[in-house]
C-alpha positions as CSV (number, residue, x, y, z in Angstrom):
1,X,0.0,0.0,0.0
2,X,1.6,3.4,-0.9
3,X,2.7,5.7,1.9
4,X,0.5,8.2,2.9
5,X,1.7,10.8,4.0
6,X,0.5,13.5,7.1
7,X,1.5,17.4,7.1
8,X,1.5,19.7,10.0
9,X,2.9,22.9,10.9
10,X,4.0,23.3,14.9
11,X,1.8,20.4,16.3
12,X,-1.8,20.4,14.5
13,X,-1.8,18.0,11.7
14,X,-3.4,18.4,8.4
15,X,-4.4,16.8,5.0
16,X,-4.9,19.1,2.6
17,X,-7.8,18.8,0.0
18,X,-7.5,18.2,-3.2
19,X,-7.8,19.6,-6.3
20,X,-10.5,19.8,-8.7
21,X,-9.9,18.5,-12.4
22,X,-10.8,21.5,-13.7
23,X,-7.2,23.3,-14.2
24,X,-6.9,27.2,-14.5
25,X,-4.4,29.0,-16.5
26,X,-1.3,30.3,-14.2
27,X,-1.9,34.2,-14.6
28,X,0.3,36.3,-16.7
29,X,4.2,36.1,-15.3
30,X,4.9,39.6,-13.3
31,X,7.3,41.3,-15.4
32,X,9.1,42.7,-12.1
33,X,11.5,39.9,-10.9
34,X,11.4,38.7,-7.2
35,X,13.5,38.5,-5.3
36,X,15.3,36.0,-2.4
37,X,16.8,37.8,0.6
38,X,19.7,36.0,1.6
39,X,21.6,36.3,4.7
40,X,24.3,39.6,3.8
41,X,26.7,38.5,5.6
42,X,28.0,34.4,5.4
43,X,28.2,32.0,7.7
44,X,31.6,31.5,8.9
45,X,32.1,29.1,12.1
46,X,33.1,31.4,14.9
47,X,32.9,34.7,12.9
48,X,28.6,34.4,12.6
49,X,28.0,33.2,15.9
50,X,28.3,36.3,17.6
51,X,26.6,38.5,15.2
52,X,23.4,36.5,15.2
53,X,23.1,37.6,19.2
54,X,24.4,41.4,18.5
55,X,21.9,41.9,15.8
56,X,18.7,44.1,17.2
57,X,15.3,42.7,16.7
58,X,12.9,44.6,14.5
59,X,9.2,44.4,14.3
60,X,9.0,43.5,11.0
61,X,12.1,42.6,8.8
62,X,14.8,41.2,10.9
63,X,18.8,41.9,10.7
64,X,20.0,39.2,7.7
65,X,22.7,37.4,9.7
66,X,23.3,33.6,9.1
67,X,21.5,31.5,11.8
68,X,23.5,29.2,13.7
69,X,23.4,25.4,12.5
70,X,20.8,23.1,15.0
71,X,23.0,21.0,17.4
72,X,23.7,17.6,15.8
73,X,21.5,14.4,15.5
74,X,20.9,11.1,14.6
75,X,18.0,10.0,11.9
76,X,16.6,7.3,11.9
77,X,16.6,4.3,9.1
78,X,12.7,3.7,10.1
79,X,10.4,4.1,7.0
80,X,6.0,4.5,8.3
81,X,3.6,4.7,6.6
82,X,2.8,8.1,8.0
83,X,4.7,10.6,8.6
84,X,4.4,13.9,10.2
85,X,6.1,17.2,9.0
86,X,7.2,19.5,11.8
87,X,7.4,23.3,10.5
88,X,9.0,25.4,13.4
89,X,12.1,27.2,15.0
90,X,14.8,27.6,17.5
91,X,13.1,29.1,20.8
92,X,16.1,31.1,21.0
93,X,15.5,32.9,17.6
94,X,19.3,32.0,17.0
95,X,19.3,28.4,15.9
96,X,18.2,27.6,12.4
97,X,14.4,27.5,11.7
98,X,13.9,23.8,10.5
99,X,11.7,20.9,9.6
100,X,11.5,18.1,11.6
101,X,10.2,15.1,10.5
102,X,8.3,12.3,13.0
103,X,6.6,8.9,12.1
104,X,3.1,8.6,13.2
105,X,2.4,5.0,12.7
106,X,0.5,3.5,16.0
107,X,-0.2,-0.8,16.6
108,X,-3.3,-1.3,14.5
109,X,-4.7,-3.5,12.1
110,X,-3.8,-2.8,8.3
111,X,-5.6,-3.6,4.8
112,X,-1.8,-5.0,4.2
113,X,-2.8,-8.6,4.8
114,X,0.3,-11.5,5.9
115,X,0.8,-13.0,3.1
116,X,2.1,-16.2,4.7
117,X,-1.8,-16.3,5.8
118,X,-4.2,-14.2,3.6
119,X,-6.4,-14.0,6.1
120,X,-5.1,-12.1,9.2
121,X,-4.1,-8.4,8.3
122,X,-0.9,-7.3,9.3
123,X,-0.1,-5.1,12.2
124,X,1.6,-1.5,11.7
125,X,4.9,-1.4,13.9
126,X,4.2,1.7,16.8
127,X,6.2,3.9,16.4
128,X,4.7,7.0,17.1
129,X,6.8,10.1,18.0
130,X,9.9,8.6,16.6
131,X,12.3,11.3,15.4
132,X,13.2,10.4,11.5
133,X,15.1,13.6,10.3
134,X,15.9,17.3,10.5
135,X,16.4,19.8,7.6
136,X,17.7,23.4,8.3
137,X,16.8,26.4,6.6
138,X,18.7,29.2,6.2
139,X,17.6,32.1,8.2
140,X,16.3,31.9,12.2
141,X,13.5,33.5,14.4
142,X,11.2,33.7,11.1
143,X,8.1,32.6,12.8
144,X,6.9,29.8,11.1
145,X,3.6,28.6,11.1
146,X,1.7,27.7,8.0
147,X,2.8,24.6,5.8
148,X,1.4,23.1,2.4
149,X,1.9,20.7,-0.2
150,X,1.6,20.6,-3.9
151,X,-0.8,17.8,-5.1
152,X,1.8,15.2,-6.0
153,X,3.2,15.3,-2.4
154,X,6.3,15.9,-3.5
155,X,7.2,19.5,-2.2
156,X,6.2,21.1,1.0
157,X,6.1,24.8,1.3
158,X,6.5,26.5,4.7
159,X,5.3,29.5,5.5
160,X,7.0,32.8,7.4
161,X,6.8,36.0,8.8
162,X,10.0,37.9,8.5
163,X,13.1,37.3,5.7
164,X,12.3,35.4,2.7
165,X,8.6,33.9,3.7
166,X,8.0,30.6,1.7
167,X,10.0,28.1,2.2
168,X,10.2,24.9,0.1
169,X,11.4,21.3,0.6
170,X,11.9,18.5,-1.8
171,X,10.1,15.3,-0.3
172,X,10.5,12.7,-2.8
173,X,12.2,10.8,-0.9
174,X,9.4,11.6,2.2
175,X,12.1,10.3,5.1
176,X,15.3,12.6,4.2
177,X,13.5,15.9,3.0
178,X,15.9,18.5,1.5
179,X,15.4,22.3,1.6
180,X,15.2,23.9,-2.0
181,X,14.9,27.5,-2.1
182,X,13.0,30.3,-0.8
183,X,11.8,33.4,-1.9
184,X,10.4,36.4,-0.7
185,X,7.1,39.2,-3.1
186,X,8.5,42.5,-3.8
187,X,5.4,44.1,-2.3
188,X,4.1,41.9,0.4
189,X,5.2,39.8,3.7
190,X,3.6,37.6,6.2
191,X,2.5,34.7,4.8
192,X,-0.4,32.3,5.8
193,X,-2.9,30.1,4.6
194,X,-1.8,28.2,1.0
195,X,-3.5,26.3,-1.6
196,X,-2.0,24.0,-4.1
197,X,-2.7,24.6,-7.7
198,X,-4.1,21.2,-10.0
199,X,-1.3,22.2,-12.4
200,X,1.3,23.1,-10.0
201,X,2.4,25.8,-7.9
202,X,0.2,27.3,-5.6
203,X,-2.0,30.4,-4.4
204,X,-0.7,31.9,-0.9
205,X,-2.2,34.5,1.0
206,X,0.4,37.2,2.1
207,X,-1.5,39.3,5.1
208,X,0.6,42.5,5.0
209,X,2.5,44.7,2.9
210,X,6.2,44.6,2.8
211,X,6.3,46.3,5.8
212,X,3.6,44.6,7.5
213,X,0.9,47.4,6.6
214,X,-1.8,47.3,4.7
215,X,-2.6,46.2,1.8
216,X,-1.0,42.1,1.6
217,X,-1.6,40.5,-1.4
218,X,-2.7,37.0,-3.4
219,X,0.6,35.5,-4.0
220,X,1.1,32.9,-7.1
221,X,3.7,31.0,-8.3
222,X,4.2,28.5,-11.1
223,X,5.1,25.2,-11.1
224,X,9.0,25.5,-10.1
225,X,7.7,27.3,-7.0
226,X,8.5,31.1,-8.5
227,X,6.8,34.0,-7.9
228,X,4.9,34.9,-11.4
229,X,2.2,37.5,-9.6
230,X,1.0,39.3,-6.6
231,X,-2.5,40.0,-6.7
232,X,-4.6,41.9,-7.9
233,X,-2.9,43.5,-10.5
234,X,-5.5,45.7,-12.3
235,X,-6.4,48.7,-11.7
236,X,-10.1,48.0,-10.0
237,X,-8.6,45.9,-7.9
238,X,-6.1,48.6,-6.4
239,X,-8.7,50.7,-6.2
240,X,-10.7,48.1,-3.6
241,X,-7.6,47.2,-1.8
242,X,-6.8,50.4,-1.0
243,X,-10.2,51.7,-0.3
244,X,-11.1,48.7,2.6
245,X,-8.2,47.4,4.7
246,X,-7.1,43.7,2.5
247,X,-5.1,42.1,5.0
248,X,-6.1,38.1,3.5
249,X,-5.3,35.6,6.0
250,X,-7.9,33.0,5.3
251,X,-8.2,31.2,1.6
252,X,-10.3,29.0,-0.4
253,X,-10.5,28.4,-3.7
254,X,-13.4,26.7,-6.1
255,X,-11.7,25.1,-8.8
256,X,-14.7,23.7,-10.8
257,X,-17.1,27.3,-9.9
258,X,-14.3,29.1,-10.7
259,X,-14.0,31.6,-7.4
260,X,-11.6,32.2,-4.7
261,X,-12.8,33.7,-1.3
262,X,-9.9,35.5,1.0
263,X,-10.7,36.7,4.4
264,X,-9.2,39.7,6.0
265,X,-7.9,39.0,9.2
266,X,-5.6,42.2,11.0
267,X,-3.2,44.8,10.1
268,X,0.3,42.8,10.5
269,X,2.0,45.7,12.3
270,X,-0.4,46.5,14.7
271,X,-0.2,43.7,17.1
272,X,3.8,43.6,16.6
273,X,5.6,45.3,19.4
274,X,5.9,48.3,19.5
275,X,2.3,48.9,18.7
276,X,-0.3,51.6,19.3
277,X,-3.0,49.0,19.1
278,X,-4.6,46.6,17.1
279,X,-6.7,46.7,14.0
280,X,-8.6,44.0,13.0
281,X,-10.7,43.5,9.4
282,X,-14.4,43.4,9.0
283,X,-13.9,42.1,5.5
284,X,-13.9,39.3,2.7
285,X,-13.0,39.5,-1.2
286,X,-14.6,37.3,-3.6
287,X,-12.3,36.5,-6.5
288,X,-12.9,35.3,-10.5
289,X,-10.1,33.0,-10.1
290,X,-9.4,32.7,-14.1
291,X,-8.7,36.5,-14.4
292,X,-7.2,36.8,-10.2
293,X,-9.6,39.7,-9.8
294,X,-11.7,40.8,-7.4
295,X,-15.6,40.4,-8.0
296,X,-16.8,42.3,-4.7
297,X,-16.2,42.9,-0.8
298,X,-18.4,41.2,1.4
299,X,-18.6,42.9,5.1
300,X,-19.6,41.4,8.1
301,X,-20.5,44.2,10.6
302,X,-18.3,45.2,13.6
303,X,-16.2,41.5,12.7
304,X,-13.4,42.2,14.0
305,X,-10.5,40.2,12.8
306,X,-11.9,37.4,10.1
307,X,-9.6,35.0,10.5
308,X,-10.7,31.9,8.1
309,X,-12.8,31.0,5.4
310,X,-13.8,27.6,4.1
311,X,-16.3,26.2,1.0
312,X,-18.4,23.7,2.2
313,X,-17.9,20.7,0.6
314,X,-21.2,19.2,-1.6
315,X,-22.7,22.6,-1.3
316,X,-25.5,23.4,-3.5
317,X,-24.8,27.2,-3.4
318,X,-21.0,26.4,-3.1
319,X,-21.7,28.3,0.3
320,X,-18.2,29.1,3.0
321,X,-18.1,29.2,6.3
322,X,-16.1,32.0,7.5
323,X,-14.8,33.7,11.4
324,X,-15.6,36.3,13.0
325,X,-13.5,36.9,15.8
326,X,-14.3,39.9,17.7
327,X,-17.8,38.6,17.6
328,X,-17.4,35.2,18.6
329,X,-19.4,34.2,15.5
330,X,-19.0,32.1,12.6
331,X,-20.8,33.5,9.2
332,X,-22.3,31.6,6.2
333,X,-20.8,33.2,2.6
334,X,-22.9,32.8,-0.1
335,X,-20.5,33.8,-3.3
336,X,-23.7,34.0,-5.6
337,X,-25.9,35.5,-4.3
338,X,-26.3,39.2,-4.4
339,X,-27.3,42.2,-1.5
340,X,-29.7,45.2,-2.0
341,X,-27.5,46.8,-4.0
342,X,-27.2,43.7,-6.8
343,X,-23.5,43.5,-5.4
344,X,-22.4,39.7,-5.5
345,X,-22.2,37.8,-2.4
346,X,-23.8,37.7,1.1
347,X,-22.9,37.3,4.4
348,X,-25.5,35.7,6.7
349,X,-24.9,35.0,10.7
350,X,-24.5,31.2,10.8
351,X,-24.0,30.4,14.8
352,X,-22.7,32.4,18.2
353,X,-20.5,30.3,20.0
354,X,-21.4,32.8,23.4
355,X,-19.6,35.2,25.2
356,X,-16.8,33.4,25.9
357,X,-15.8,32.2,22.3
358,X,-15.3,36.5,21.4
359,X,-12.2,37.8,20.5
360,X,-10.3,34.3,20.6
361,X,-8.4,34.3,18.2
362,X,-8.4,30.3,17.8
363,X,-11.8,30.7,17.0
């Protein structure tokens, strides 16, 4: 039976879904090249090592000194049948940020039958929690927290807040994954929820500006994991991101209605130190996902902060459920339908989780 094969970023585990048949065109490559931000100064044992502790720490982009290597370790030769991806750093914010890599196989019954007796299925070794590998990245104290994979399963891309913030890893060969590059968008940073594209590449949602303002952006790349576009790029869709707040933290894309919904979450600088206080999003955009433009901006009221958005599989209306946070609340989308004013898609109150779900952000 092939192996199968369990992501998760920090310590919540996660399968992505998959991809409609339907494929849509990669947009139009951005004619500005991106670029990779590479630690200025190399690492050199005993040269770097006390730079990364001299360097100051900054809210938003951080001093580009080379991290210091993670301590050694041993692998192991051990090859389950799931596995589960660790995306995470140093707690020192010196160390390398890395991936760790942990089987997840537990004593249980398999469809694998012995075939010395056809009829008894085989048992699955436990061995649960068993350190497999470590790959380093290199920059430190980058924050990471999201982490994807393109449909094949073959390359993981981790996500981060400071430095270059998507990181990618080869995983053919799932038990010794190898870093492979990283890059950073010219006009956006803080990098969140990801979607894999059916013909490669994927669609990431980068919350802030480059300097962790307002607006973020749609981020795509192609199938070789480079930037080709930062979203939107017409002129309308300026306009909109401009006029609301667009920080997109939550995504979800409809391959086969062709629409992506992106849910504003908060202004990336306003809850890094030093702040003058917070300031959360009321706000969703509804995407045409052949063209990457935005078809309207749905509002739910006094929302403060929505933090994720989902399609609900097998929906008639291809409905979303998406977060309010502020409200303690989570809201029903409904991407074709239109308001009063003939604009296209509604927000309707869903279910209030009480007082004492508001303004959690784990909502």
């Amino acid at each position: 039976m092939a192996s199968r094969l369990y992501l998760s970023s920090l310590v919540l585990g996660y399968l992505l879904a998959g991809a409609s048949a339907n494929p849509v065109p990669d947009a139009e490559p951005d004619p500005n090249p991106q670029l990779s931000l590479p630690p200025l100064i190399p690492s050199v044992p005993g040269f770097a090592d006390p730079l990364s502790s001299l360097a100051p720490p900054l809210p938003v982009l951080q001093v580009p000194t080379p991290p210091l290597d993670s301590p050694p370790f041993t692998g192991s030769n051990i090859k389950p049948k799931k596995i589960g991806y660790f995306w995470t750093g140093a707690g020192d914010n010196q160390h390398a940020d890395f991936l760790a890599a942990y089987s997840l196989d537990d004593v249980r019954p398999t469809m694998d039958y012995d075939m010395t007796d056809s009829c008894l299925p085989s048992l699955v070794q436990d061995t649960f929690g068993t350190f497999i590998w470590l790959t380093d990245v290199p920059t430190s104290g980058n924050s990471p927290h999201h982490l994807g994979s393109t449909l094949d399963g073959k390359t993981l891309v981790g996500a981060k807040i400071l430095q270059d913030t998507a990181y990618y890893f080869d995983v053919s060969n799932p038990y010794r994954p190898k870093f492979k590059k990283s890059n950073r968008a010219l006009t956006a940073a803080i990098t969140d929820e990801i979607r894999a594209k059916p013909d490669g590449g994927f669609l990431i949602t980068y919350m802030g500006s480059a300097g962790g303002t307002s607006p973020g952006r749609l981020v795509e790349t192609d199938s070789d994991f480079n930037i080709i576009a930062q979203h939107p790029q017409d002129v309308a869709g300026n306009a909109n991101i401009f006029k609301d707040l667009f920080n997109p933290h939550g995504l979800s894309v409809d391959f086969e209605k062709n629409i992506i919904l992106t849910s504003d979450f908060i202004v990336p600088l306003s809850i890094l130190k030093p702040s003058l206080g917070k300031i959360s999003d009321n706000t969703l955009r509804l995407w045409n996902l052949a063209s990457r433009t935005i078809i309207s901006t749905i509002t739910i009221p006094n929302g403060g902060g929505i933090q994720d958005v989902k399609f609900i599989p097998g929906n008639k209306e291809s409905a979303a459920l998406a977060t309010a946070v502020h409200l303690g609340q989570i809201w029903i989308i409904y991407p074709f339908r239109t308001d009063v004013n003939g604009n296209q898609g509604v927000a309707e109150l869903f279910y209030d989780l009480g007082d004492k779900a508001r303004d959690k952000t784990a909502i």
